[in-house]
DSSP file (Angstrom, degrees, kcal/mol; ACC not computed):
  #  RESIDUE AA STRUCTURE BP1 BP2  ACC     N-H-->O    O-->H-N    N-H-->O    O-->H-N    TCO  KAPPA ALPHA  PHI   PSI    X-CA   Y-CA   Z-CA
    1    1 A X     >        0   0    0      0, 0.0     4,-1.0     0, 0.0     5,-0.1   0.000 360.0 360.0 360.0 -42.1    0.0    0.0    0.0
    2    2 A X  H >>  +     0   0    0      2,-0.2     4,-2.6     1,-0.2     3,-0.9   0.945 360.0  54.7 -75.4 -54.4    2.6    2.4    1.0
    3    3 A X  H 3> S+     0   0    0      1,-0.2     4,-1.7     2,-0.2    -1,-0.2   0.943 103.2  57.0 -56.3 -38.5    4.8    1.6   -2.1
    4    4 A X  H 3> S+     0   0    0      2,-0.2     4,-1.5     1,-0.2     5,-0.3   0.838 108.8  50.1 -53.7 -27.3    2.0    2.3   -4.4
    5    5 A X  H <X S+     0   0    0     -4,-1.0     4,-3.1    -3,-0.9    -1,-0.2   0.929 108.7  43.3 -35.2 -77.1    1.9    5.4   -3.0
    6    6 A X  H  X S+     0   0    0     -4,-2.6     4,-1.0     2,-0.2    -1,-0.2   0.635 114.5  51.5 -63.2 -12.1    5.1    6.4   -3.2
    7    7 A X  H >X S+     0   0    0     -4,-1.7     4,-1.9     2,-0.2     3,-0.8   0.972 115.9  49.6 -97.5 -81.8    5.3    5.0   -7.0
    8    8 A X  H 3X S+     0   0    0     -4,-1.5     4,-2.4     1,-0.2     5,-0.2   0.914 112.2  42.6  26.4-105.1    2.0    7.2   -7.4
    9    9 A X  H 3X S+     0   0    0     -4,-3.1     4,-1.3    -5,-0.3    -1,-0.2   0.927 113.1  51.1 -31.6 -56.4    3.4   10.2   -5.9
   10   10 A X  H XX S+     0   0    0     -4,-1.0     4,-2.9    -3,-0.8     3,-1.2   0.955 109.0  58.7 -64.8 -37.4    7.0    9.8   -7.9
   11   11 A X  H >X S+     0   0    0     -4,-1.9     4,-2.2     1,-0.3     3,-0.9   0.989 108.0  43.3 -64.2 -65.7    4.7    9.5  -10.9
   12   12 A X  H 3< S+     0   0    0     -4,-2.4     4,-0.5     1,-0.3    -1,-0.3   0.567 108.2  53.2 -52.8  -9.5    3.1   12.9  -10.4
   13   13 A X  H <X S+     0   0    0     -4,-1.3     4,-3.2    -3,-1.2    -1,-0.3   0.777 105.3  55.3 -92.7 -25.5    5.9   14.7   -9.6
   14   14 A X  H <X S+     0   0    0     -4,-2.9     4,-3.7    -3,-0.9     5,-0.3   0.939 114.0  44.3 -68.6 -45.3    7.6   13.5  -12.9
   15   15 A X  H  X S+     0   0    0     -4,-2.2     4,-2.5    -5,-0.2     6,-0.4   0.861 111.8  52.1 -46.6 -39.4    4.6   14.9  -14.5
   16   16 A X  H  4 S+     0   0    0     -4,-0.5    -2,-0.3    -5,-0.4    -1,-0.2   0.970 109.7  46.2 -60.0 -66.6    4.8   17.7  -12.5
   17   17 A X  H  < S+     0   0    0     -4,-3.2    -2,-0.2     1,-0.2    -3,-0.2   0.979 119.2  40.4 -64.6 -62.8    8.6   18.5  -13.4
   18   18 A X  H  < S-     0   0    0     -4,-3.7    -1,-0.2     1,-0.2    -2,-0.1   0.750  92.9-140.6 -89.2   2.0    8.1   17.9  -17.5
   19   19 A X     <  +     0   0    0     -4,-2.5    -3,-0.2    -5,-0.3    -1,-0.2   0.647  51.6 148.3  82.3   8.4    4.7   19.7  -17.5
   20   20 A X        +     0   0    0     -6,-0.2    -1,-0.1    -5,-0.1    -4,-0.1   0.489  20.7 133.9 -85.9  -3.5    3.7   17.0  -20.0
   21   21 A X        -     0   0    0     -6,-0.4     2,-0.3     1,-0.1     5,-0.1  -0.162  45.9-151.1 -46.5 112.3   -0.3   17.2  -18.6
   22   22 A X     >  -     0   0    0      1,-0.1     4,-0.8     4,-0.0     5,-0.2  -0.718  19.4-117.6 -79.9 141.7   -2.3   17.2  -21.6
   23   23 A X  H  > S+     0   0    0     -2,-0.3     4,-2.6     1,-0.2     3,-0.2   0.776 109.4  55.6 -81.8  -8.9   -5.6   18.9  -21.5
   24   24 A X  H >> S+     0   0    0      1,-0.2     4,-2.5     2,-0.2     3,-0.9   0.985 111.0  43.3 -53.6 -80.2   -7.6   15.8  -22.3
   25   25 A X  H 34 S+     0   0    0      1,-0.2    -1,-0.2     2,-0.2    -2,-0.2   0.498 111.9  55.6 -61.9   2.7   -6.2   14.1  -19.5
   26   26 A X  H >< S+     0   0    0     -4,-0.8     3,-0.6    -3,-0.2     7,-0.2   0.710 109.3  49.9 -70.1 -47.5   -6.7   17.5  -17.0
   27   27 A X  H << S+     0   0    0     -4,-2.6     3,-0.2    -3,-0.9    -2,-0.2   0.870 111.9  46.3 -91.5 -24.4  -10.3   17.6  -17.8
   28   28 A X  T 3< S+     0   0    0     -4,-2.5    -1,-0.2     1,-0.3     2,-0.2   0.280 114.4  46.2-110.7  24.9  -11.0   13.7  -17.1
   29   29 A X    <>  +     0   0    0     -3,-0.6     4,-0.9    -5,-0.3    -1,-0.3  -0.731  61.9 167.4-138.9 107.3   -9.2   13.5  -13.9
   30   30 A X  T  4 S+     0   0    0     -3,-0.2     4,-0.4    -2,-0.2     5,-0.2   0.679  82.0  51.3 -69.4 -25.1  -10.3   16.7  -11.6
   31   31 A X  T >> S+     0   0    0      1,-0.2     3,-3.5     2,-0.2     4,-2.3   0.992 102.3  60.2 -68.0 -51.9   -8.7   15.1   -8.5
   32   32 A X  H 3> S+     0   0    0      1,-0.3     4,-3.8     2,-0.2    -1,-0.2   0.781 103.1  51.2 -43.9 -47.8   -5.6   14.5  -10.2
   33   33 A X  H 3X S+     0   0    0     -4,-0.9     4,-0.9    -7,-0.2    -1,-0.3   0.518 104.2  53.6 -79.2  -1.0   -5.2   18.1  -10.9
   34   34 A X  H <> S+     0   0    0     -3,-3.5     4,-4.5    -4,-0.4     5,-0.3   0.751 112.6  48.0 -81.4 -40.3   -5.7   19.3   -7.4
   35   35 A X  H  X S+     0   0    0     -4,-2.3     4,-2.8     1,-0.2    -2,-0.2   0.987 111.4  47.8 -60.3 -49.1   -3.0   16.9   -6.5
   36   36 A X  H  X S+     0   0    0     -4,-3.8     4,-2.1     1,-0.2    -1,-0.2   0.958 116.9  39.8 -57.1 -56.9   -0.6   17.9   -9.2
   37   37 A X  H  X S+     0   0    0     -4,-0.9     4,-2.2     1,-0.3    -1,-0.2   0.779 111.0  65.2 -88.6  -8.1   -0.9   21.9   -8.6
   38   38 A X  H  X S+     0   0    0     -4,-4.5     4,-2.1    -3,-0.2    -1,-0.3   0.981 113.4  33.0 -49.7 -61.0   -1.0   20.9   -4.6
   39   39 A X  H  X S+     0   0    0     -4,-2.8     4,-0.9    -5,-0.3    -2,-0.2   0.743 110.7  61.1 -94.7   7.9    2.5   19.7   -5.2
   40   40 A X  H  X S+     0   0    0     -4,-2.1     4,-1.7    -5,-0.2     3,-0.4   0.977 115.2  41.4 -48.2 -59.9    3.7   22.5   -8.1
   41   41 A X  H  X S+     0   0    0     -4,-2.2     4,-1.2     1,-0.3    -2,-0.2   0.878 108.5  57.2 -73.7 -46.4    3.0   25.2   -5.2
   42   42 A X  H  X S+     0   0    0     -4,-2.1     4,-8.2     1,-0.3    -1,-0.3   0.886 117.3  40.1 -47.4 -46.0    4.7   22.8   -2.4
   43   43 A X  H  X S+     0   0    0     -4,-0.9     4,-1.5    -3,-0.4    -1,-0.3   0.895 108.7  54.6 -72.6 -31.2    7.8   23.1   -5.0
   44   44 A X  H >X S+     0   0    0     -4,-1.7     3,-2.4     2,-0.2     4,-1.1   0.770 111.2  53.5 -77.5 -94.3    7.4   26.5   -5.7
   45   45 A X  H 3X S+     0   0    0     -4,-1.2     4,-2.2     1,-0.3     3,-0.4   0.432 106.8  45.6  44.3-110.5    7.6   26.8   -2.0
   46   46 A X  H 3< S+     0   0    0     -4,-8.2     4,-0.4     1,-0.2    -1,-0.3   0.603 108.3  51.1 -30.2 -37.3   10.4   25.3   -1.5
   47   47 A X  H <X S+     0   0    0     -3,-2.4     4,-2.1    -4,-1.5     5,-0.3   0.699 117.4  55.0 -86.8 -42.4   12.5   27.1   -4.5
   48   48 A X  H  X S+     0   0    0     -4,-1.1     4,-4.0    -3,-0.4     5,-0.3   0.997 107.6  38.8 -34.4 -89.8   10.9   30.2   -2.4
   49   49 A X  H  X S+     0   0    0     -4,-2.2     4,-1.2     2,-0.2    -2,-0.2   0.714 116.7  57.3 -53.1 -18.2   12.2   29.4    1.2
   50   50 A X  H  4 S+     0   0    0     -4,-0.4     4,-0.3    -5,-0.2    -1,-0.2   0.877 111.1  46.3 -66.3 -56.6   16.1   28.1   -0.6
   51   51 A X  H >X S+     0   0    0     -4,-2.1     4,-1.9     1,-0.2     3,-1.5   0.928 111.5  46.7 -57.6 -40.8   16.2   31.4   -2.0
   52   52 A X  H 3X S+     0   0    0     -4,-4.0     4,-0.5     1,-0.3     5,-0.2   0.993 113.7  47.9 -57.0 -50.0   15.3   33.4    1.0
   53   53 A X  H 3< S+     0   0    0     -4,-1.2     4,-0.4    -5,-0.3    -1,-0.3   0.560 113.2  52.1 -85.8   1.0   17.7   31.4    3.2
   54   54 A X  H <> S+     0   0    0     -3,-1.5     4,-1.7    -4,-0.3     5,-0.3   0.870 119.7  32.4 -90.8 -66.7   20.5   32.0    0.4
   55   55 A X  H  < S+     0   0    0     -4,-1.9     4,-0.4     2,-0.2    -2,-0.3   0.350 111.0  58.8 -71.2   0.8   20.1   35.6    0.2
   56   56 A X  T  X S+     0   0    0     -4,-0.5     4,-2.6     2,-0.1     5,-0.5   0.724 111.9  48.7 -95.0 -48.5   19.1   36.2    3.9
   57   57 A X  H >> S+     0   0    0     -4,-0.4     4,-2.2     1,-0.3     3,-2.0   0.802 118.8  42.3 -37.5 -68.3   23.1   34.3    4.5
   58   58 A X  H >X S+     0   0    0     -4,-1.7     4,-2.3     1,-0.3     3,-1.2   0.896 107.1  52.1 -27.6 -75.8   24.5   36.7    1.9
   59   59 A X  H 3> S+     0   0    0     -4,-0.4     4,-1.3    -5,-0.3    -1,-0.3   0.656 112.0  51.3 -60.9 -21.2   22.9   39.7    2.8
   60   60 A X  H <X S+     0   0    0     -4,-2.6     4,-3.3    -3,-2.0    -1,-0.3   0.938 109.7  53.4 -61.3 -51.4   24.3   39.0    6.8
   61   61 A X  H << S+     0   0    0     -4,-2.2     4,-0.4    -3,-1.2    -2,-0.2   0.775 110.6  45.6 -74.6 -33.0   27.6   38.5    5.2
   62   62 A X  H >X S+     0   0    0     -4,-2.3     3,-6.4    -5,-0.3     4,-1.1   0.932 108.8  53.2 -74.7 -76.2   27.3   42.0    3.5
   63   63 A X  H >X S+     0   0    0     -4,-1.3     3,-1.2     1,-0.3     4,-0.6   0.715 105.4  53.7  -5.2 -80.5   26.1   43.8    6.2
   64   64 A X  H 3X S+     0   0    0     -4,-3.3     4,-1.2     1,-0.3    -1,-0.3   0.598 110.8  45.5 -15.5 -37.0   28.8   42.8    8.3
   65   65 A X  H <> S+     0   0    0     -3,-6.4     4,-0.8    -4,-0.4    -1,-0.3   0.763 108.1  52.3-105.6  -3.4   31.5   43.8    5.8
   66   66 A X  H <X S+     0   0    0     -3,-1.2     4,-0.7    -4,-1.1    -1,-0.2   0.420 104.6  58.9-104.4   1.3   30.2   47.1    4.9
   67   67 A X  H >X S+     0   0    0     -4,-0.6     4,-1.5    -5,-0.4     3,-1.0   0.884 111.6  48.4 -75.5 -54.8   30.0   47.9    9.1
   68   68 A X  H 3X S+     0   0    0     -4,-1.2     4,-2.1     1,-0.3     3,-0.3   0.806 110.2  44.8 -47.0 -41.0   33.9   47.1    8.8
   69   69 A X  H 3X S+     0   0    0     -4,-0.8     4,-1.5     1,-0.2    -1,-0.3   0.637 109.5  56.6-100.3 -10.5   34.6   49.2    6.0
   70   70 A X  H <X S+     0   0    0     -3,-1.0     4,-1.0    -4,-0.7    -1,-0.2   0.810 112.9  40.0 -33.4 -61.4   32.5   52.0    7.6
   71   71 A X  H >X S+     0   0    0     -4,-1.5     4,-1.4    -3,-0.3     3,-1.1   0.946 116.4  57.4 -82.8 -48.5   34.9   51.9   11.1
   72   72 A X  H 3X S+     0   0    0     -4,-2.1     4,-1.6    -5,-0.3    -3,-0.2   0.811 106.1  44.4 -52.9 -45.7   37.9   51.4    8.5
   73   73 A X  H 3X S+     0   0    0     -4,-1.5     4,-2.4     1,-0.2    -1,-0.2   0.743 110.9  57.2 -68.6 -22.7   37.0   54.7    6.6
   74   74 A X  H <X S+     0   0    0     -3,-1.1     4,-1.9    -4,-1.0    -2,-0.2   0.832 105.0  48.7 -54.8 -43.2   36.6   56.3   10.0
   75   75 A X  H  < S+     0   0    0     -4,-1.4    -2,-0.2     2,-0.2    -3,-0.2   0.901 113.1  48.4 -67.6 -51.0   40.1   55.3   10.9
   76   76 A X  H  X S+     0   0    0     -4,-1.6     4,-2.4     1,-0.2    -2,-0.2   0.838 106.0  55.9 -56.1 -44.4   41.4   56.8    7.5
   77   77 A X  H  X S+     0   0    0     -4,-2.4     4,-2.3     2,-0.2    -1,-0.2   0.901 113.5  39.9 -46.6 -54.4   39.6   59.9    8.0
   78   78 A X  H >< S+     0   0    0     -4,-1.9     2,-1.1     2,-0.2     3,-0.5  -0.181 117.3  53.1 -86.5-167.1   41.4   60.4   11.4
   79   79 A X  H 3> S+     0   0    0      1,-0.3     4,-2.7    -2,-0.1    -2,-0.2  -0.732 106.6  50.1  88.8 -92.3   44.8   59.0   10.0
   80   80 A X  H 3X S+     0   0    0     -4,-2.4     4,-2.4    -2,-1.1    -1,-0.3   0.886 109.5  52.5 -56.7 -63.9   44.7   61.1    7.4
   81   81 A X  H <X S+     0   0    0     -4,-2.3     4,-1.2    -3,-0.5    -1,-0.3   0.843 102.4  54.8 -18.8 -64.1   44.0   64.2    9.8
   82   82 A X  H  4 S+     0   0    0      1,-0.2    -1,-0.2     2,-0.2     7,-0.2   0.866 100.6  65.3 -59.2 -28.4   46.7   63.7   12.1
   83   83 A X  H  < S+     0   0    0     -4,-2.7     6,-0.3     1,-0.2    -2,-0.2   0.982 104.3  46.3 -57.6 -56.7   48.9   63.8    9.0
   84   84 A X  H  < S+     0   0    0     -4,-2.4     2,-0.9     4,-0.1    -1,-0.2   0.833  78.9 106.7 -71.7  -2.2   48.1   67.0    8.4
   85   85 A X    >X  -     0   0    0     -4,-1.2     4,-1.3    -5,-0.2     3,-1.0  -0.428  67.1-144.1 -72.6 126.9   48.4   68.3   11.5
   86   86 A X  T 34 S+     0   0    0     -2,-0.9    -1,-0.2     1,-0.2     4,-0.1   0.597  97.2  61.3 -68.6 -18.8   51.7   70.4   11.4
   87   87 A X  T >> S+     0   0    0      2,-0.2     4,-1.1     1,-0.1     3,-0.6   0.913 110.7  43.5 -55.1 -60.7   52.7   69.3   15.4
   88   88 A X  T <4 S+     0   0    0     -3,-1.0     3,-0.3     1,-0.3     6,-0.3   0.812 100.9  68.2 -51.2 -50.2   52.8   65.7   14.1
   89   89 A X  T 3< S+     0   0    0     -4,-1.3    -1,-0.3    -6,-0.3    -2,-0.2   0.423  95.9  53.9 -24.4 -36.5   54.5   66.5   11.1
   90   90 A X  T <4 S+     0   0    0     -3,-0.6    -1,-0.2    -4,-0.1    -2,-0.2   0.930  91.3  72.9 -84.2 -43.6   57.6   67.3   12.9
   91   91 A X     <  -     0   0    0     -4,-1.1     4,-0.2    -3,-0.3     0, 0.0  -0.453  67.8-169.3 -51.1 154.9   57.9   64.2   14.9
   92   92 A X  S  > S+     0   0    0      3,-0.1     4,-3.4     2,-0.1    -1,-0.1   0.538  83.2  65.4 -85.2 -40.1   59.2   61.3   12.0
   93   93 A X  T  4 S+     0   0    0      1,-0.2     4,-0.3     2,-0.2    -2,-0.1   0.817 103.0  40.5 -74.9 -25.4   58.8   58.9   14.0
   94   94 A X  T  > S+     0   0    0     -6,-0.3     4,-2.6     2,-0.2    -1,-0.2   0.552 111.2  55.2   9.0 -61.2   55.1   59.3   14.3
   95   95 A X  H  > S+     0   0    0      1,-0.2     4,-3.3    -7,-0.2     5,-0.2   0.924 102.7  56.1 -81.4 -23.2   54.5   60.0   10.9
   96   96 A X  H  X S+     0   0    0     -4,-3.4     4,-0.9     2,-0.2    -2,-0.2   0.620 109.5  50.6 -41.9 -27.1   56.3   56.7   10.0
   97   97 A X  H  > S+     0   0    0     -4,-0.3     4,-1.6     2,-0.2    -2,-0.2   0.899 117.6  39.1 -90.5 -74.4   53.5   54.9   12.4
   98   98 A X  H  X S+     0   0    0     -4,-2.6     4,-2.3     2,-0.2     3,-0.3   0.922 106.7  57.2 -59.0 -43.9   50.8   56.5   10.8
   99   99 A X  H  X S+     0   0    0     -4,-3.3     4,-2.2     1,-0.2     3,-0.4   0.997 115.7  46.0 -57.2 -58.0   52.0   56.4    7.0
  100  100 A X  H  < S+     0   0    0     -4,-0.9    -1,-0.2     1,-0.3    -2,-0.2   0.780 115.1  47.4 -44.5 -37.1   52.1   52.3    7.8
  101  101 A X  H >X S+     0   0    0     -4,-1.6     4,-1.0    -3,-0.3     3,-0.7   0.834 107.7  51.4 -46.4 -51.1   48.8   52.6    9.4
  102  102 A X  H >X S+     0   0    0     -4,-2.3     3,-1.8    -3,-0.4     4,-0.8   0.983 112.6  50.8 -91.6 -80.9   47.4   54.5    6.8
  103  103 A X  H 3< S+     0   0    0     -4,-2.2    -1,-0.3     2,-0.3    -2,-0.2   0.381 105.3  49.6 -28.9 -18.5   48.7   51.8    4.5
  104  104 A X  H <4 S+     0   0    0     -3,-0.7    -1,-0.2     3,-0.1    -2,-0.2   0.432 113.0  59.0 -92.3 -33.3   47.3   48.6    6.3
  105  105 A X  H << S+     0   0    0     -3,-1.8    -2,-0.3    -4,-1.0    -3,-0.2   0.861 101.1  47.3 -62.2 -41.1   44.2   50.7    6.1
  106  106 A X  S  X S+     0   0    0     -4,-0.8     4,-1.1     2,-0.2    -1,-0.2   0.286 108.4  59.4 -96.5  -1.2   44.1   51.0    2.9
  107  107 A X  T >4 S+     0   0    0     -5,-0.2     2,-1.1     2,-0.2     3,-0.5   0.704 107.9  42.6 -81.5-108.6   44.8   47.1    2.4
  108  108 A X  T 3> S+     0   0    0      1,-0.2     4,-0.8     2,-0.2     5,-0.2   0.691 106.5  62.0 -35.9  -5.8   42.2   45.9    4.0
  109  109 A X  H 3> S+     0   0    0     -2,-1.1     4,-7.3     3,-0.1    -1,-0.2   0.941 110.5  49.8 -54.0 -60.0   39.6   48.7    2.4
  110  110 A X  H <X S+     0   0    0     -4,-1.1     4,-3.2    -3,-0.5     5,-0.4   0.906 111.6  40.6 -55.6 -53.7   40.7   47.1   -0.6
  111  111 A X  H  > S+     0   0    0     -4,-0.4     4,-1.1     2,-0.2    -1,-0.2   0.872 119.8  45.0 -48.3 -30.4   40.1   43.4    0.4
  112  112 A X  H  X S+     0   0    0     -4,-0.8     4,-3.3    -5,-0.4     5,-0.3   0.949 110.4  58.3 -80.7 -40.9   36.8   44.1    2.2
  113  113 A X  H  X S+     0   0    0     -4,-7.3     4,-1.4     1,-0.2    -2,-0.2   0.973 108.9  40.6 -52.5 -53.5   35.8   46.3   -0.8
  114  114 A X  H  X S+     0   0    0     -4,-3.2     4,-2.7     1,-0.2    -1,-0.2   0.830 109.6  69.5 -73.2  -4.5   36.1   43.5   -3.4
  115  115 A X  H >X S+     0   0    0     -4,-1.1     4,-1.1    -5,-0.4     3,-0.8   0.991 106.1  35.3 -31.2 -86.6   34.5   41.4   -0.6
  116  116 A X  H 3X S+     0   0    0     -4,-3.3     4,-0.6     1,-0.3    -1,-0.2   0.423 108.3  67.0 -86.9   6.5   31.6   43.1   -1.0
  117  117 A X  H 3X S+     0   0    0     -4,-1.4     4,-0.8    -5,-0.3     3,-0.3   0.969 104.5  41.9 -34.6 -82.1   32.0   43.4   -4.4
  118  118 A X  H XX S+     0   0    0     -4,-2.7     4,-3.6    -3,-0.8     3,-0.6   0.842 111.3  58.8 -39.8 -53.8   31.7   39.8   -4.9
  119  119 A X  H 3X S+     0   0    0     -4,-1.1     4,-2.0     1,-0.3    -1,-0.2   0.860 105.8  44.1 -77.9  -7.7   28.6   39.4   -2.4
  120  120 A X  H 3< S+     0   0    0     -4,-0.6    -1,-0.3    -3,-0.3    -2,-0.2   0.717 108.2  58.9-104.8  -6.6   26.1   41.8   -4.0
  121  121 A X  H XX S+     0   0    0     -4,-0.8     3,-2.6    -3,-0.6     4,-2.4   0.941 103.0  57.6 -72.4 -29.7   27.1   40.2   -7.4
  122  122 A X  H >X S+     0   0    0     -4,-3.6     3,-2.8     1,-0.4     4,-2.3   0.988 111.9  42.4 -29.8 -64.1   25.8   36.6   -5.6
  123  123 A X  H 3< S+     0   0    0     -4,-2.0    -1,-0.4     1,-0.3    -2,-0.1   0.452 110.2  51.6 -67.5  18.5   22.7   38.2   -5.1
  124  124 A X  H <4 S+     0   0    0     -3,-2.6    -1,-0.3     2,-0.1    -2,-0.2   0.494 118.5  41.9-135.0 -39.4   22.4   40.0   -8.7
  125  125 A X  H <<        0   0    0     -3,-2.8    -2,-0.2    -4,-2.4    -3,-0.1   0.652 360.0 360.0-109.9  -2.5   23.1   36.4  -10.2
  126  126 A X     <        0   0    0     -4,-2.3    -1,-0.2    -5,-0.3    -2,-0.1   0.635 360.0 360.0 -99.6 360.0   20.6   34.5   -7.5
């Protein structure tokens, strides 16, 4: 009983999947065609909630890096300030500290930028 079922079932989803329903055989089974578009929606469904949970992961993962590159630009901004300040300027050793800073800063912009590069093409292509 159970395998007919499942044998049944496999048989309707295969229908289901190559769309082959013809309208003869739609109009002289009416059950059939509840069953069938009950499990089209189930699938559409599914292909629904897969996407969400793809894009919700992405979209975390962006978030996340564009907080970083946010604090990062902060950093640069103030960096970059102290450089000009003419006090600083005299010390060497100082601006040597910063110029390196300012350079490590500007490494990791770049890596987080093409970071998020990459994630908002995922979602463009999903």
């Amino acid at each position: 009983n159970y395998s007919y079922f499942i044998e049944k079932r496999t048989q309707l989803l295969a229908e289901v999947d190559s769309s082959t329903i013809t309208i003869k055989n739609a109009q002289s089974s009416k059950p059939r065609i509840k069953t069938l578009n009950k499990l089209k929606k189930q699938k559409e469904a599914e292909e629904r909630n897969r996407l969400y949970r793809q894009n919700k992961d992405i979209l975390d993962r962006l978030k996340s890096v564009e907080e970083e590159i946010k604090v990062l630009e902060e950093n640069k901004a103030n960096v970059e300030s102290q450089l000009c300040n003419p006090t600083i300027l005299k010390n060497s050793k100082k601006v040597q500290n910063l110029m390196i800073n300012l350079k490590k800063i500007n490494q990791e912009l770049a890596t987080l930028t093409r970071t998020r590069d990459g994630l908002i093409l995922k979602i463009n292509e999903i």
